[in-house]
C-alpha positions in Angstrom: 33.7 -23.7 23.0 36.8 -25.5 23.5 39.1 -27.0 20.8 39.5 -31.1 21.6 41.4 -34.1 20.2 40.0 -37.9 20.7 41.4 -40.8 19.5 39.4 -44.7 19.3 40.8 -47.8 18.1 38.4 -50.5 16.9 38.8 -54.1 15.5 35.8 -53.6 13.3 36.2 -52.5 9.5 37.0 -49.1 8.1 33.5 -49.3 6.8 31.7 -50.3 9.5 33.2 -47.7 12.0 32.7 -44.7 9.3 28.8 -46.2 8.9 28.8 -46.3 12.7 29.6 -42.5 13.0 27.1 -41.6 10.8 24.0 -43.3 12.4 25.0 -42.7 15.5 26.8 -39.6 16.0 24.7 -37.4 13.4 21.7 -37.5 15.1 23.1 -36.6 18.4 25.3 -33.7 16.8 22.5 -32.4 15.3 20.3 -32.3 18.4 23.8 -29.8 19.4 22.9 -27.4 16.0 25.6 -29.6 14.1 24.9 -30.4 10.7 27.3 -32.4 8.3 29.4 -30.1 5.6 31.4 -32.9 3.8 31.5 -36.7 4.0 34.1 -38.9 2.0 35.5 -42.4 2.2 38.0 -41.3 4.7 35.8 -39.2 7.4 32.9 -36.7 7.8 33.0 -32.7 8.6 30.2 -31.3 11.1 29.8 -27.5 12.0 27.9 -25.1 13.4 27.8 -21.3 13.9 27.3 -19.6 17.1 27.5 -16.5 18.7 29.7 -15.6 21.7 28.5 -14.7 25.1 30.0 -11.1 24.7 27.8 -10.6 21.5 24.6 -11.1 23.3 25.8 -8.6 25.8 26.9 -6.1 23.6 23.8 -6.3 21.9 21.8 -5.6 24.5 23.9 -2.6 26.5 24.1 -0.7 23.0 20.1 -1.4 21.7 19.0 -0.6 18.9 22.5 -0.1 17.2 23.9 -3.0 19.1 21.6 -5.4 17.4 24.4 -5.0 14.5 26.9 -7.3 16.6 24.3 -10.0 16.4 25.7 -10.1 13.2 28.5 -11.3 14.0 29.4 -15.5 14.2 31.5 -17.5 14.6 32.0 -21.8 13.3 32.6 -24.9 15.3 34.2 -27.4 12.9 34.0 -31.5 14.3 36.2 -33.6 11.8 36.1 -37.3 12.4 38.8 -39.5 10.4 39.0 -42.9 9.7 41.9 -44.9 9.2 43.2 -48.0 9.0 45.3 -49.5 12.0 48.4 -50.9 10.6 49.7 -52.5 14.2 46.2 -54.5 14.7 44.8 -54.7 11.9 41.6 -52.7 13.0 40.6 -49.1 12.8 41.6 -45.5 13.8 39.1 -43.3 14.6 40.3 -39.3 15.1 38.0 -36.7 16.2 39.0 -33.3 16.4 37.5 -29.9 16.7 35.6 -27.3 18.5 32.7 -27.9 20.7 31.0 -27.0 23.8 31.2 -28.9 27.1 28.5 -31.5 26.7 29.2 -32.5 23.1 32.8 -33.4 24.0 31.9 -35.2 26.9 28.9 -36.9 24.6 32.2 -37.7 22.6 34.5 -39.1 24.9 31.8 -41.5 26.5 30.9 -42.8 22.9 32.4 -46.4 22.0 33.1 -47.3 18.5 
């Protein structure tokens, strides 16, 4: 998991973009373990909790008592903001948050 920071510009509506994101994006976030935690007029909040590679490993080299780090997760938070762009007239899009390598690629190769 990485942290990341994309911005879009779009002539389309506030509306429209913020529609947009959710039939397009949701599905694909969820097909990543992503589900959505809040959704407003201004944006929508996807997460996720996973465990880190060293968990798994600890688990493992201290079985049966390891299997108590499995307990431990951690949360990848996605927050994608929509705001209106005062210069043309369009729309902002700003998408920040933690996610592995494929989701922010997914991301960055996404038009709006």
């Amino acid at each position: 998991m990485k942290y990341f920071d994309l911005e879009f510009t779009s002539p389309k509506s506030r509306d429209e973009v913020r529609r947009e994101v959710l039939s397009v994006w949701t599905p694909q976030l969820a097909a990543n373990g992503y589900s959505i935690t809040s959704q407003s007029d201004i944006g929508v909040t996807y997460s996720r909790k996973y465990r880190r590679w060293y968990i798994i490993l600890l688990a493992i080299l201290f079985f049966p008592i390891g299997l108590l780090f499995l307990l431990a997760t951690d949360e990848a938070t996605i927050t994608a903001a929509v705001e209106k762009d005062d210069d043309t007239g369009g729309t902002e899009l700003l998408v920040n948050g933690w996610a592995p390598k494929n989701v922010r690629r997914g991301l960055a190769d996404l038009e709006v």
